[in-house]
PDB file as gemmi writes it, atoms N, CA and C in Angstrom:
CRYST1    1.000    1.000    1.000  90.00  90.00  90.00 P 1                      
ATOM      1  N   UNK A   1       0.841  -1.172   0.000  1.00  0.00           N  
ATOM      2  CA  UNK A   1       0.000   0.000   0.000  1.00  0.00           C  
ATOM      3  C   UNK A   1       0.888   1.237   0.000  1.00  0.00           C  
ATOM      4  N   UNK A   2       0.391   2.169  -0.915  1.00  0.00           N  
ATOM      5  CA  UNK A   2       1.278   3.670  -0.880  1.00  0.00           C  
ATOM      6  C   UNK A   2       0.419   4.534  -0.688  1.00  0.00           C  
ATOM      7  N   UNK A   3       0.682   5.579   0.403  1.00  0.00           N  
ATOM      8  CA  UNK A   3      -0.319   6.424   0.527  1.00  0.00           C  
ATOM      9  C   UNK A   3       0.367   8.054   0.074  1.00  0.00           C  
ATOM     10  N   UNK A   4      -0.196   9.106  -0.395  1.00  0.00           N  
ATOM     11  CA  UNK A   4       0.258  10.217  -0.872  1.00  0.00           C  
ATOM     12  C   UNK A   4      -0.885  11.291  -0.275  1.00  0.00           C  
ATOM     13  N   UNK A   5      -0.601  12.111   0.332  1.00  0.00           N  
ATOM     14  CA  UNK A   5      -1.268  13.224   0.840  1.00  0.00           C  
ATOM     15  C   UNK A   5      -1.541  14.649   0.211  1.00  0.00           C  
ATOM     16  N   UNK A   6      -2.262  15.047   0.052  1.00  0.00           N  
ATOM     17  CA  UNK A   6      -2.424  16.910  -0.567  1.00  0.00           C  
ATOM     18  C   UNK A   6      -3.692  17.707   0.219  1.00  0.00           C  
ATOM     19  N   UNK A   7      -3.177  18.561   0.378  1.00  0.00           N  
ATOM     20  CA  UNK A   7      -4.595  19.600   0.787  1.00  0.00           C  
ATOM     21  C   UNK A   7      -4.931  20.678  -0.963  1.00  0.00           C  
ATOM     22  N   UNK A   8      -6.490  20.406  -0.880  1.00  0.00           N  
ATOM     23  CA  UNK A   8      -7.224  21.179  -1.684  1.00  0.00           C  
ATOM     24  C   UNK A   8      -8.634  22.134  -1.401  1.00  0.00           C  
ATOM     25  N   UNK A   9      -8.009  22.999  -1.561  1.00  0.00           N  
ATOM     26  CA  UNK A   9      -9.205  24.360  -1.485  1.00  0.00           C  
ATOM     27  C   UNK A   9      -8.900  24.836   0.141  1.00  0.00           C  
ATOM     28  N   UNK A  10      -7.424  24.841   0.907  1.00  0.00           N  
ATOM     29  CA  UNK A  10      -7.399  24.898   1.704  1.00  0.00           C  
ATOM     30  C   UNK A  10      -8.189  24.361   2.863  1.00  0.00           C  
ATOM     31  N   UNK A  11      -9.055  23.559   2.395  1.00  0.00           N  
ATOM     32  CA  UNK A  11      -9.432  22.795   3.432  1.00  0.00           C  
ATOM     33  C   UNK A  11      -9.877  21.504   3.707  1.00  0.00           C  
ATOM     34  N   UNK A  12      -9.234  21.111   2.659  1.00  0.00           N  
ATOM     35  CA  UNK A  12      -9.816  19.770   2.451  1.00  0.00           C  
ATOM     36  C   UNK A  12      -8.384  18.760   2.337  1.00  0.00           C  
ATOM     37  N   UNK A  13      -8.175  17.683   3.202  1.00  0.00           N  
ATOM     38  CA  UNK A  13      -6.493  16.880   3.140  1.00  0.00           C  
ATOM     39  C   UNK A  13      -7.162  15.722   2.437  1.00  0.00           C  
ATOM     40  N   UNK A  14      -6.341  15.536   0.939  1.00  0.00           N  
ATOM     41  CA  UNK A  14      -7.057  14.563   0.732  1.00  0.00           C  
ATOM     42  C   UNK A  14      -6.130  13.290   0.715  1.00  0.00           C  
ATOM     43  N   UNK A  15      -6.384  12.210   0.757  1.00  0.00           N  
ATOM     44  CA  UNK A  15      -5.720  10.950   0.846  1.00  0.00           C  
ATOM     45  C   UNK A  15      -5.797  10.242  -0.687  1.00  0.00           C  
ATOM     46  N   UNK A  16      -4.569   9.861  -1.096  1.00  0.00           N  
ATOM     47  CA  UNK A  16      -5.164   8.698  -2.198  1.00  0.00           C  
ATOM     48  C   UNK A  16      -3.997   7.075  -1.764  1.00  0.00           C  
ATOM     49  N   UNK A  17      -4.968   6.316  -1.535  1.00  0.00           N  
ATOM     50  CA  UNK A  17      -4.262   4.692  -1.666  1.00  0.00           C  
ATOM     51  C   UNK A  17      -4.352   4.287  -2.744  1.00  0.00           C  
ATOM     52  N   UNK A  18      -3.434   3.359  -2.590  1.00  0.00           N  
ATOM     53  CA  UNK A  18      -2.814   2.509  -3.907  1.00  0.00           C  
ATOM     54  C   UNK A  18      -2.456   1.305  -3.241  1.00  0.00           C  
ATOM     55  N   UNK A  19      -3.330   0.652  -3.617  1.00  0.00           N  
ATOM     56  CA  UNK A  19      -3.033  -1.233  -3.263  1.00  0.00           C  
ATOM     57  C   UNK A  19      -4.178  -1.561  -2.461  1.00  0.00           C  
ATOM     58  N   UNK A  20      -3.245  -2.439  -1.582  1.00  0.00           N  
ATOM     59  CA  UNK A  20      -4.602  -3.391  -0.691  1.00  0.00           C  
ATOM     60  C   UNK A  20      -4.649  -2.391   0.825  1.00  0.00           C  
ATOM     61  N   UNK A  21      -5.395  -2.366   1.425  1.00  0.00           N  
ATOM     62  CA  UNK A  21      -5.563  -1.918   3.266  1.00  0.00           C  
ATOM     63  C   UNK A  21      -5.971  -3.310   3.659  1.00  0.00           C  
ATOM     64  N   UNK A  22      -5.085  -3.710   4.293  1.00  0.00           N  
ATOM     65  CA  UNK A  22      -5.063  -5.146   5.185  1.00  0.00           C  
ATOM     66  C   UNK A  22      -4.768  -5.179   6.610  1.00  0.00           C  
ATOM     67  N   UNK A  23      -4.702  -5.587   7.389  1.00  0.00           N  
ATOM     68  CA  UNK A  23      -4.035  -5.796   8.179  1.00  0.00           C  
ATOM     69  C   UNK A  23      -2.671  -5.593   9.089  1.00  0.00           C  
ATOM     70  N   UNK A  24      -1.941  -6.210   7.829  1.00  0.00           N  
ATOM     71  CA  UNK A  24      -0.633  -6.154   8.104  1.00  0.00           C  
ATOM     72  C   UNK A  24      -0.105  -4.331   7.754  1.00  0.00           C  
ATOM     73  N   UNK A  25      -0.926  -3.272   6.774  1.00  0.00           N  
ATOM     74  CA  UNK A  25      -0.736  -2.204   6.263  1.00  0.00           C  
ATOM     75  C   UNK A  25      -1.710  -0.695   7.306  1.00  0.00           C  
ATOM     76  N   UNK A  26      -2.864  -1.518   7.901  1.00  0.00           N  
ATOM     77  CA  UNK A  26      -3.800  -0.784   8.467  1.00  0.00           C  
ATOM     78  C   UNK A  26      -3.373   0.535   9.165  1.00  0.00           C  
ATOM     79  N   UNK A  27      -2.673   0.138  10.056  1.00  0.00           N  
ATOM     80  CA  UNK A  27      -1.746   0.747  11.218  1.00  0.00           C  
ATOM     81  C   UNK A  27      -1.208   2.157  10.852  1.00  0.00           C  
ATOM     82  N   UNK A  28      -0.456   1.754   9.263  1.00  0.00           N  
ATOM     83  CA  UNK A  28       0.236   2.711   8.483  1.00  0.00           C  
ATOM     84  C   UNK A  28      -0.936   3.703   8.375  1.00  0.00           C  
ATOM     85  N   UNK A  29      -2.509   3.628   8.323  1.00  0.00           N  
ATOM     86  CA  UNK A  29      -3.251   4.250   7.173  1.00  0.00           C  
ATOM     87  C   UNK A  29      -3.474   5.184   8.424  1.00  0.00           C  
ATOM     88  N   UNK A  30      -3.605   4.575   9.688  1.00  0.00           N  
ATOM     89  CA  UNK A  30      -4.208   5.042  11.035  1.00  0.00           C  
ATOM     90  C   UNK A  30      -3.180   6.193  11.370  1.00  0.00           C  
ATOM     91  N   UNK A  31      -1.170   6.057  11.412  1.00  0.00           N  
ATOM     92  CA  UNK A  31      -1.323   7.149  11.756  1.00  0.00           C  
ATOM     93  C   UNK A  31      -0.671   8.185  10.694  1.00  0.00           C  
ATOM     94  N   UNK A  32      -1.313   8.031   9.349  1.00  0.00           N  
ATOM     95  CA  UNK A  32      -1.298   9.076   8.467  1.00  0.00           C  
ATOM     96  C   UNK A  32      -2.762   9.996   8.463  1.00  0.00           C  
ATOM     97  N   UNK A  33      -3.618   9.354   9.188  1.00  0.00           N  
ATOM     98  CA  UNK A  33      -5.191  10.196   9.345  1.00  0.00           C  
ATOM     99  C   UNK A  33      -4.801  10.552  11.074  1.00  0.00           C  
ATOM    100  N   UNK A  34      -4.023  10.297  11.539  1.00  0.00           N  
ATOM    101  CA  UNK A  34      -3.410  10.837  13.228  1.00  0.00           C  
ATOM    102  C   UNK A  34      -2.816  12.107  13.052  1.00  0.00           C  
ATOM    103  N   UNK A  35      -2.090  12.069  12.076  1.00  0.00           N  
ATOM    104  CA  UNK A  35      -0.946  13.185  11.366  1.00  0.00           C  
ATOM    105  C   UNK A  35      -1.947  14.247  11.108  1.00  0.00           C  
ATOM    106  N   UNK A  36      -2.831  14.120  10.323  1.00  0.00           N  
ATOM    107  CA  UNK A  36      -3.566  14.895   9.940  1.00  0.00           C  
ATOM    108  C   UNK A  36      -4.553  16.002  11.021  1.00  0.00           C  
ATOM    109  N   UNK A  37      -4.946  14.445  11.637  1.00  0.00           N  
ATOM    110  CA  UNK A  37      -5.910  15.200  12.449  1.00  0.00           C  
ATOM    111  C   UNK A  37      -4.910  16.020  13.969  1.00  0.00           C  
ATOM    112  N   UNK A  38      -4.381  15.403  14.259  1.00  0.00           N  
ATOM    113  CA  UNK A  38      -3.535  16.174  14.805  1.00  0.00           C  
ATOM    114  C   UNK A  38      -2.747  17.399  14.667  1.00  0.00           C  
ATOM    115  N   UNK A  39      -2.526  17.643  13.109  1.00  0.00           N  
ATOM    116  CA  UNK A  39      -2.143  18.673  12.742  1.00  0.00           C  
ATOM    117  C   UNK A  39      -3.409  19.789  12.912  1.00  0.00           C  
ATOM    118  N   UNK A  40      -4.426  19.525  12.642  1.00  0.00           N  
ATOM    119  CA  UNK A  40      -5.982  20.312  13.367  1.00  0.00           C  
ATOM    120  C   UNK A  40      -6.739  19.944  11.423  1.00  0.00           C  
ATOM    121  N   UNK A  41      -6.438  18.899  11.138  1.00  0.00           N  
ATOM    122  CA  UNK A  41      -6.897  18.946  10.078  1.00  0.00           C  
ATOM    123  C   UNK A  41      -8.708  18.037  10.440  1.00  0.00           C  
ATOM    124  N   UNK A  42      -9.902  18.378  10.155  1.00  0.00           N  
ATOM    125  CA  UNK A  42     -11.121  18.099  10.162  1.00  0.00           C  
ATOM    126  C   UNK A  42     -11.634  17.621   9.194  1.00  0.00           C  
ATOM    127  N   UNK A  43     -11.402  17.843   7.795  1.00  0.00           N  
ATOM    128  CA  UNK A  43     -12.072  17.677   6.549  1.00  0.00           C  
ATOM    129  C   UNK A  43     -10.929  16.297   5.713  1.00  0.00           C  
ATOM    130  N   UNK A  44     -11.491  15.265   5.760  1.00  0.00           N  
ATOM    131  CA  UNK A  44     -10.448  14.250   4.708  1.00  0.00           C  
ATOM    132  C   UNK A  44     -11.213  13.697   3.533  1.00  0.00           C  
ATOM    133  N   UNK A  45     -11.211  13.239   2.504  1.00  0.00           N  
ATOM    134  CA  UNK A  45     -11.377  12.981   1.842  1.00  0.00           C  
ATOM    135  C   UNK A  45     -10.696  11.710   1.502  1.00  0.00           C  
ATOM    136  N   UNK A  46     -10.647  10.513   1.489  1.00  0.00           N  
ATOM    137  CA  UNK A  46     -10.122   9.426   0.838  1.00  0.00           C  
ATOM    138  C   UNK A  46     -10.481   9.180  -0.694  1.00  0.00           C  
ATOM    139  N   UNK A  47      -9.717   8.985  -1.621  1.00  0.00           N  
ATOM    140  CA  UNK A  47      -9.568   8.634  -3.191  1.00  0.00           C  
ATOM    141  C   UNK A  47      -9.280   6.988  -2.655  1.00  0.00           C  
ATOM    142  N   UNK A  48     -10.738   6.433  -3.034  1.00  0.00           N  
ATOM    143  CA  UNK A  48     -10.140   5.123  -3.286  1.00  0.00           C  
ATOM    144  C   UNK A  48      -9.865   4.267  -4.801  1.00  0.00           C  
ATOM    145  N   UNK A  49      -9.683   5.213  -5.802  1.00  0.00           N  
ATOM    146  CA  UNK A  49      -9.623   4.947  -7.277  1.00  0.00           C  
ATOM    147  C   UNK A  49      -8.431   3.846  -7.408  1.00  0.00           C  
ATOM    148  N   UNK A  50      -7.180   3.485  -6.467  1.00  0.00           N  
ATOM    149  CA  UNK A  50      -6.296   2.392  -6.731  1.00  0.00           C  
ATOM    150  C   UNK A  50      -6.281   1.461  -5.615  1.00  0.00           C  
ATOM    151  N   UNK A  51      -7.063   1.527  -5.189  1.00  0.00           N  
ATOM    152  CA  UNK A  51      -7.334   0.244  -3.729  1.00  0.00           C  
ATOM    153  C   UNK A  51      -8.043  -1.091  -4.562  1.00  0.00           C  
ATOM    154  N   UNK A  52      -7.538  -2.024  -4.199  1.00  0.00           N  
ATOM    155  CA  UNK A  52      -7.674  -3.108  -5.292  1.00  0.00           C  
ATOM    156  C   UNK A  52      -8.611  -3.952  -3.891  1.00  0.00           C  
ATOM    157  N   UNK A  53      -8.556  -3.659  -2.770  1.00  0.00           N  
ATOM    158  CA  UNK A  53      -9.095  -4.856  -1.774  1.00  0.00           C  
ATOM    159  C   UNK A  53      -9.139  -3.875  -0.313  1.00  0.00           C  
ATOM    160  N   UNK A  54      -9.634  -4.231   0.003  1.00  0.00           N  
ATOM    161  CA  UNK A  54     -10.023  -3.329   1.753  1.00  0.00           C  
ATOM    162  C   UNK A  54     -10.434  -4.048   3.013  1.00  0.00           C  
ATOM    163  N   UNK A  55      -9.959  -4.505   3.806  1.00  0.00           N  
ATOM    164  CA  UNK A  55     -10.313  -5.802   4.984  1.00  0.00           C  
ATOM    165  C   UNK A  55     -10.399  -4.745   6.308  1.00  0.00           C  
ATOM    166  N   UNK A  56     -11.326  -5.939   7.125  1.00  0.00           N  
ATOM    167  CA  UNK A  56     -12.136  -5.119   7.949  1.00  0.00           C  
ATOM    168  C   UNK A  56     -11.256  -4.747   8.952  1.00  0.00           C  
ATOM    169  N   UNK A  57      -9.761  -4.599   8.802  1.00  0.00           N  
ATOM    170  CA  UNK A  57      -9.021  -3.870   9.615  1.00  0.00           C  
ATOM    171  C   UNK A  57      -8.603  -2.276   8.669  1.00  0.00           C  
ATOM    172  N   UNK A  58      -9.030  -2.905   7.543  1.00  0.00           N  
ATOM    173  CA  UNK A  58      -8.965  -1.014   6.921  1.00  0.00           C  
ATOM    174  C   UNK A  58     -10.599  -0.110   7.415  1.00  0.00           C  
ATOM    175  N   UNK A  59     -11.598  -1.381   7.343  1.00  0.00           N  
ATOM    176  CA  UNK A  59     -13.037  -0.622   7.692  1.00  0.00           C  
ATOM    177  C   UNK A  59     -12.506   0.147   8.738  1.00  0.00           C  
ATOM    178  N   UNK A  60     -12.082  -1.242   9.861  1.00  0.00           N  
ATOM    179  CA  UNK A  60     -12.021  -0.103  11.578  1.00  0.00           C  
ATOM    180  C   UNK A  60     -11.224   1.016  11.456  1.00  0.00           C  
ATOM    181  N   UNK A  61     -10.157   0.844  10.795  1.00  0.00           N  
ATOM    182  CA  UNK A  61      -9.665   2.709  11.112  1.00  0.00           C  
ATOM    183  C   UNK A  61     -10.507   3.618  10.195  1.00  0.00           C  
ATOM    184  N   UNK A  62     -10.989   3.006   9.202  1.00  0.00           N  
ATOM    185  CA  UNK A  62     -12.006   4.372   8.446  1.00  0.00           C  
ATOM    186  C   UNK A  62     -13.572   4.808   9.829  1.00  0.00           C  
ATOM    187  N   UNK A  63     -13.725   3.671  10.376  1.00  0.00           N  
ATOM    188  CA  UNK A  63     -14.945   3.794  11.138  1.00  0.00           C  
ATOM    189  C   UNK A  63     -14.306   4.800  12.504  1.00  0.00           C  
ATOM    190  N   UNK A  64     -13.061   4.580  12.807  1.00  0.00           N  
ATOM    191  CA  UNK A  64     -12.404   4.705  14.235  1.00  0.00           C  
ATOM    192  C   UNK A  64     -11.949   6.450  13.216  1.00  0.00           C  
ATOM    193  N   UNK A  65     -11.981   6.361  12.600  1.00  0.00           N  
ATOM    194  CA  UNK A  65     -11.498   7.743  11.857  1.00  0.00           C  
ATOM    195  C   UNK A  65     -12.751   8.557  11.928  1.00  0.00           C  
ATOM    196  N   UNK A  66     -13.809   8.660  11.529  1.00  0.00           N  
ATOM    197  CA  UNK A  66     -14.890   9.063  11.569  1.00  0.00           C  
ATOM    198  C   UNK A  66     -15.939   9.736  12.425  1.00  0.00           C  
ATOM    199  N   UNK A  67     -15.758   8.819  13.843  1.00  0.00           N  
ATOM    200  CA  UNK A  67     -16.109   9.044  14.884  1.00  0.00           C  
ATOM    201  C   UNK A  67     -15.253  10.362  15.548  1.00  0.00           C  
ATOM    202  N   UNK A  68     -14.000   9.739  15.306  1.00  0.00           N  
ATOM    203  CA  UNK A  68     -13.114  11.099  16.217  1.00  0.00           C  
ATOM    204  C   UNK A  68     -13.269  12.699  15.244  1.00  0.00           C  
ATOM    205  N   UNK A  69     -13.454  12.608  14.248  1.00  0.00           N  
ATOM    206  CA  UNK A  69     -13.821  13.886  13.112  1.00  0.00           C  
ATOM    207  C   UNK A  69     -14.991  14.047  13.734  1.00  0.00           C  
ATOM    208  N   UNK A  70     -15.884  13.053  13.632  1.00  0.00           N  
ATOM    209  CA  UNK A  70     -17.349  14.063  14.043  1.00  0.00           C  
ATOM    210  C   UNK A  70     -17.635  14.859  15.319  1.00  0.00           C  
ATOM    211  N   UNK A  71     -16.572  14.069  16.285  1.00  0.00           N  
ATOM    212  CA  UNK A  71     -16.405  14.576  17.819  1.00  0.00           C  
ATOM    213  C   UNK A  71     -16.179  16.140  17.532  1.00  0.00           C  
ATOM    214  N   UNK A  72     -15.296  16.779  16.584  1.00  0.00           N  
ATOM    215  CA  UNK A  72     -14.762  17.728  16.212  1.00  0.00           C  
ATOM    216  C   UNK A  72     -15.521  18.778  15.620  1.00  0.00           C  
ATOM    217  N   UNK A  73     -16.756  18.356  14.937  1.00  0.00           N  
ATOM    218  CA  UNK A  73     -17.368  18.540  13.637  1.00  0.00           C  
ATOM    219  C   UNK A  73     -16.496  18.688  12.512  1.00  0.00           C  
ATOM    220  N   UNK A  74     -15.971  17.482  12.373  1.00  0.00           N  
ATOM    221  CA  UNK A  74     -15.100  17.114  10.577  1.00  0.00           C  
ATOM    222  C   UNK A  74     -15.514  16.392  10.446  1.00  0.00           C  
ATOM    223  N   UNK A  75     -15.356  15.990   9.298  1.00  0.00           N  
ATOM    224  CA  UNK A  75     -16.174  15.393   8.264  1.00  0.00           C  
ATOM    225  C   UNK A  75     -15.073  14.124   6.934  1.00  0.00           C  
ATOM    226  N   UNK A  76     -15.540  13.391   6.891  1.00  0.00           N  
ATOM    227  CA  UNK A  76     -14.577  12.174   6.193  1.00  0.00           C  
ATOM    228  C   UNK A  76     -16.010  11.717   5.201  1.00  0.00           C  
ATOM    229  N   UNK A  77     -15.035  11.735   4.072  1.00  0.00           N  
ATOM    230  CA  UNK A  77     -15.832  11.590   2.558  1.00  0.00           C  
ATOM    231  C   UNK A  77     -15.092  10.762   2.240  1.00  0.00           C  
ATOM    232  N   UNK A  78     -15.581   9.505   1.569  1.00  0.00           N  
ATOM    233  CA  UNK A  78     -14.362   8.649   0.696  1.00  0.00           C  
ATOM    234  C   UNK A  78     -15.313   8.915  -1.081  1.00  0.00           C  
ATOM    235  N   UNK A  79     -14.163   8.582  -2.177  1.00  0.00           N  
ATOM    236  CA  UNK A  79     -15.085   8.761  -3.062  1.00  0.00           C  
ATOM    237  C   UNK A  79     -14.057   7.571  -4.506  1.00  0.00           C  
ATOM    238  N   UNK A  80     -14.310   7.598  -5.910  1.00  0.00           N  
ATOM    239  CA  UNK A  80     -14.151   6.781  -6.301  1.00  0.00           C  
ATOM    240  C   UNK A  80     -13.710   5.679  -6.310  1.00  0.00           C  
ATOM    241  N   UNK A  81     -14.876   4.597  -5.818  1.00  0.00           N  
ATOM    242  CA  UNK A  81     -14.192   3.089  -5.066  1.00  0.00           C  
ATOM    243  C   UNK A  81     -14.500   2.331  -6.397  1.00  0.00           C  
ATOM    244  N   UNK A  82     -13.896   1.339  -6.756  1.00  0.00           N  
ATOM    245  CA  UNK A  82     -14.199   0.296  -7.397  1.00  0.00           C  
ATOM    246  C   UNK A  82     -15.540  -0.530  -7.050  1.00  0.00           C  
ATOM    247  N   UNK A  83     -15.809  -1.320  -8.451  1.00  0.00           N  
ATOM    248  CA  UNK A  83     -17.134  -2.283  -7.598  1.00  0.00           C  
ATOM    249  C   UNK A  83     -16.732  -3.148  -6.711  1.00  0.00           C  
ATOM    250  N   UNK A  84     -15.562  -3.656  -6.443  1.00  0.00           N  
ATOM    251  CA  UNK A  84     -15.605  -4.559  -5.651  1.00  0.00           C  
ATOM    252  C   UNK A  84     -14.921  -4.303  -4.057  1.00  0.00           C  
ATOM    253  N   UNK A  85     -14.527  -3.113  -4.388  1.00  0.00           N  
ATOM    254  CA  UNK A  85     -14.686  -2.206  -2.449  1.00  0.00           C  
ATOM    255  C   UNK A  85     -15.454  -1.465  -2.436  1.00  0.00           C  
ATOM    256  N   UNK A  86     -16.488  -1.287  -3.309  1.00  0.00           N  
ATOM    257  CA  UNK A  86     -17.776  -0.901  -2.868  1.00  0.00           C  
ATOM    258  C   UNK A  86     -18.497  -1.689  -2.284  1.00  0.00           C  
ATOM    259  N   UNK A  87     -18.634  -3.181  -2.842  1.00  0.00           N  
ATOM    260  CA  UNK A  87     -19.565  -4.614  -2.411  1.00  0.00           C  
ATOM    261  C   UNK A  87     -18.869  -4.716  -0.794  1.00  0.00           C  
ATOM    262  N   UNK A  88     -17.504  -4.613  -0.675  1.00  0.00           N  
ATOM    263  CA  UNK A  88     -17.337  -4.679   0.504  1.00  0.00           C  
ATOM    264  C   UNK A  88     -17.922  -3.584   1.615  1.00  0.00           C  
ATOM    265  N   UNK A  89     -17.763  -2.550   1.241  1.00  0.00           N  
ATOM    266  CA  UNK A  89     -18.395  -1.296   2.365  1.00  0.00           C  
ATOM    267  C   UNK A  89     -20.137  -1.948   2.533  1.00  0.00           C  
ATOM    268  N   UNK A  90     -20.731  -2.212   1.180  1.00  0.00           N  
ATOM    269  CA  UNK A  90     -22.255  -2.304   1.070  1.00  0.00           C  
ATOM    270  C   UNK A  90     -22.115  -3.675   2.160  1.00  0.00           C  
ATOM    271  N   UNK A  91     -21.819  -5.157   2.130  1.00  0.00           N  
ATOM    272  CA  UNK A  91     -21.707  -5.932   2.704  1.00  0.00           C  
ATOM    273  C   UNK A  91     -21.790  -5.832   4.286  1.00  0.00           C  
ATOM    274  N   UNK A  92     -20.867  -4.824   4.725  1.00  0.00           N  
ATOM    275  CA  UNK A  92     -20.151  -4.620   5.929  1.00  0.00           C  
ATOM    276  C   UNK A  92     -21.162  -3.410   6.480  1.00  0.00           C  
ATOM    277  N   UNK A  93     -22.334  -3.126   5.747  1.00  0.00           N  
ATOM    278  CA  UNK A  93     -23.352  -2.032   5.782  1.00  0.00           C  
ATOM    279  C   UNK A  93     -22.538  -0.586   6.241  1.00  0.00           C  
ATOM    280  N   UNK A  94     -21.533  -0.550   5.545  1.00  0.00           N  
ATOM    281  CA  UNK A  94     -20.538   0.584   6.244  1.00  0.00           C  
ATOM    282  C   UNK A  94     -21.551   1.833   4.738  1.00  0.00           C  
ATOM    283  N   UNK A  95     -22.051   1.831   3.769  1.00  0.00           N  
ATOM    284  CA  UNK A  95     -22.449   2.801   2.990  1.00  0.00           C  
ATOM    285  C   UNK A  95     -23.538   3.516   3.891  1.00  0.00           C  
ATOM    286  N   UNK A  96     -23.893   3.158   4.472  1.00  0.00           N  
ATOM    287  CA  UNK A  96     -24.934   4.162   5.560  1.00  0.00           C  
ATOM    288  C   UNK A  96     -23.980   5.104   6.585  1.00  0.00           C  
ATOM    289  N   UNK A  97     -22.548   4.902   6.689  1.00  0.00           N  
ATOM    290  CA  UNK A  97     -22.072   5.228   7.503  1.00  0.00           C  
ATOM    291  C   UNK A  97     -21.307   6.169   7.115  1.00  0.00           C  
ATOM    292  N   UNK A  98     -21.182   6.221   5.917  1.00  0.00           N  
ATOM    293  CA  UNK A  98     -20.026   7.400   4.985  1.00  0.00           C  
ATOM    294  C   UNK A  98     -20.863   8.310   3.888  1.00  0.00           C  
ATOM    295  N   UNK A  99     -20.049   9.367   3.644  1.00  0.00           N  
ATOM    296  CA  UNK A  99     -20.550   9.971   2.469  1.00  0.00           C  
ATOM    297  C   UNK A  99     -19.420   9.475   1.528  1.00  0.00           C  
ATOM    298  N   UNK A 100     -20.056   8.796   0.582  1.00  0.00           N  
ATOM    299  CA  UNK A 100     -19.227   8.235  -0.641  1.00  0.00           C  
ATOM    300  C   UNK A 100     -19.758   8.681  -1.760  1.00  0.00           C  
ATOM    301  N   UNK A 101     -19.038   9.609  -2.542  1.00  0.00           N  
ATOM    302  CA  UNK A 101     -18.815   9.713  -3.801  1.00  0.00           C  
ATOM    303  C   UNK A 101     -18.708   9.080  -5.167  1.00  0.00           C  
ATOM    304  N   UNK A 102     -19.012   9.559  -6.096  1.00  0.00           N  
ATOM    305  CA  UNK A 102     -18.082   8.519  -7.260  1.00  0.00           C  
ATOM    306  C   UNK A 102     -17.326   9.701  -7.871  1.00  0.00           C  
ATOM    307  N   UNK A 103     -16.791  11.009  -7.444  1.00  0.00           N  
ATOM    308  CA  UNK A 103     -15.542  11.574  -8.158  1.00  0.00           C  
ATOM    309  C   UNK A 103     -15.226  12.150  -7.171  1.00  0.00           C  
ATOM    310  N   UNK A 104     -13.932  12.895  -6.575  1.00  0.00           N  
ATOM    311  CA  UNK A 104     -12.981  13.608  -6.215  1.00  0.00           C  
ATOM    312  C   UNK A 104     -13.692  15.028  -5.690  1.00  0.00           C  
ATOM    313  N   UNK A 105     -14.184  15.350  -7.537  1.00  0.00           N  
ATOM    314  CA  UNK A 105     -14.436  16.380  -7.581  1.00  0.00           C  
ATOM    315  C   UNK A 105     -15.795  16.838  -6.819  1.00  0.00           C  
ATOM    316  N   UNK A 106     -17.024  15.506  -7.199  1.00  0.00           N  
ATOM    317  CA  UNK A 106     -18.173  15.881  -6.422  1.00  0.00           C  
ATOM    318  C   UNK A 106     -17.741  15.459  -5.049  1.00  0.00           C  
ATOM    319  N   UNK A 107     -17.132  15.281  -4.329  1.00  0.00           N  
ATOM    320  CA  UNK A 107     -16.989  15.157  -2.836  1.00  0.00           C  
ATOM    321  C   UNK A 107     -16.288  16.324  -2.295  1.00  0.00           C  
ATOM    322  N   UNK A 108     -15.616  17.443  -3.324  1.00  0.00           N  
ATOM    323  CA  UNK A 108     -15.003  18.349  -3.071  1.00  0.00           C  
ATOM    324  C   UNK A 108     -16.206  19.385  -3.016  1.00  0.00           C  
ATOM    325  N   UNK A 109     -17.384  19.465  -3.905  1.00  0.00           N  
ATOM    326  CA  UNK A 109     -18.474  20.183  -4.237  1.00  0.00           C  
ATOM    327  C   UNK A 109     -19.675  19.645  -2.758  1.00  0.00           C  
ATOM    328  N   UNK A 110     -19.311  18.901  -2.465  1.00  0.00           N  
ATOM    329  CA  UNK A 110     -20.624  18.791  -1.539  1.00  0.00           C  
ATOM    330  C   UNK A 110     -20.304  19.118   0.009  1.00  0.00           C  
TER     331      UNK A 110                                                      
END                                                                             
């Protein structure tokens, strides 16, 4: 997994992965959204356009991510997922739990 960071429109940090969020990688994802939020960042955005697979140790830090933003009032958007880490979020009934996108751009607009 490679993760790459940018802020856009000054307020928005957005994340993009590349590969799998497993287990053995999770940890990594947890404290690059620590970094963030610690830096006083509220607004994230995840690009999941190169995530090929997502296991329910990537769910818990997106879920464990979420909670601590809203404590804040921030806000975590993920947006172009593939169909088949979409079937996983839908499965895991995690799509009731996120605002998910299908572009970048409309998650930047909403």
């Amino acid at each position: 997994m490679n993760i790459s960071k940018r802020v856009e429109n000054s307020q928005f940090n957005i994340i993009n992965i590349n590969g799998h969020v497993d287990a053995t990688n999770a940890p990594q994802l947890e404290k690059e959204f620590d970094s963030i939020i610690s830096d006083g960042g509220s607004k994230i955005i995840v690009n999941f356009r190169d995530v090929e697979y997502i296991s329910s140790a990537g769910l818990r830090v997106l879920l464990s991510v979420t909670q601590r933003l809203k404590s804040k009032d921030g806000d975590l958007r993920l947006c172009e997922m593939n169909p088949t880490v979409e079937k996983t979020f839908n499965l895991a009934g995690f799509t009731r739990l996120f605002d998910i996108f299908k572009s970048e751009q409309e998650s930047l607009a909403n």
